[in-house]
C-alpha positions in Angstrom: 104.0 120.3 145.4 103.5 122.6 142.4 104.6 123.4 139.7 104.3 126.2 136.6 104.2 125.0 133.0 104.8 127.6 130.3 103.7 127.1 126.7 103.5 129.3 123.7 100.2 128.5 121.4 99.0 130.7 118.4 97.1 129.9 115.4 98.5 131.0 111.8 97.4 130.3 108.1 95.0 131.8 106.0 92.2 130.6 107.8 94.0 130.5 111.1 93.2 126.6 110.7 96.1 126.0 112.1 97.7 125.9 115.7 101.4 125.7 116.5 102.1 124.9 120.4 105.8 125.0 121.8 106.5 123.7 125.5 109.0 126.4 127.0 109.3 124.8 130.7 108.5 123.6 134.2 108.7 126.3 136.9 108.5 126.4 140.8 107.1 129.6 141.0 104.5 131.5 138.5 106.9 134.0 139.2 109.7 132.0 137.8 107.4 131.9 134.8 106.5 134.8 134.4 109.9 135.7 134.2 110.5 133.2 131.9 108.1 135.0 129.7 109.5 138.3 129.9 112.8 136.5 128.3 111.0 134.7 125.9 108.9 137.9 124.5 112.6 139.3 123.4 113.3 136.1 121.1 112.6 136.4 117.6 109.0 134.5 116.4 108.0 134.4 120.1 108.3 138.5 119.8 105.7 138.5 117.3 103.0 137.0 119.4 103.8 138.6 122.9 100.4 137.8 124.4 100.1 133.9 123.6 101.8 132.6 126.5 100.5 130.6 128.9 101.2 129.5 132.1 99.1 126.9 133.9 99.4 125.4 137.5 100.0 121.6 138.2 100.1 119.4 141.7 102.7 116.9 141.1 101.5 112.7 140.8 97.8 114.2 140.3 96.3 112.7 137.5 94.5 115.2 135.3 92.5 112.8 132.7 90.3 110.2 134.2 88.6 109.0 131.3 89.4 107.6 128.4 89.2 108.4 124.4 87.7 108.0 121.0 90.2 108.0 118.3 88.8 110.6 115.4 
């Protein structure tokens, strides 16, 4: 099975050194998504940035990291 996440991401300050991310859902469809967006586009803040949504494509119980990290 898959599924569609949507997520809003756009960088801001004076250097753009920052990056603010926001989760907006889990979709059956990219469809569904994209209609999500279209909604979403309307709200105030997310109106600002109309082109810094994302939608990405998961398989459900896949595992999508298989190694491990280095703390920074």
């Amino acid at each position: 099975m898959t599924v569609y996440i949507l997520q809003h991401s756009y960088d801001y300050g004076e250097n753009l050194e920052y990056q603010e991310t926001k989760f907006l859902g889990v979709f059956s469809s990219e469809k569904e998504a994209q209609k999500a967006v279209e909604y979403y586009r309307t709200l105030d803040g997310f109106k600002d940035y109309p082109n810094d949504f994302y939608i990405d494509e998961y398989e459900i119980d896949k595992k999508y990291w298989s190694e491990g990290f280095i703390k920074a």
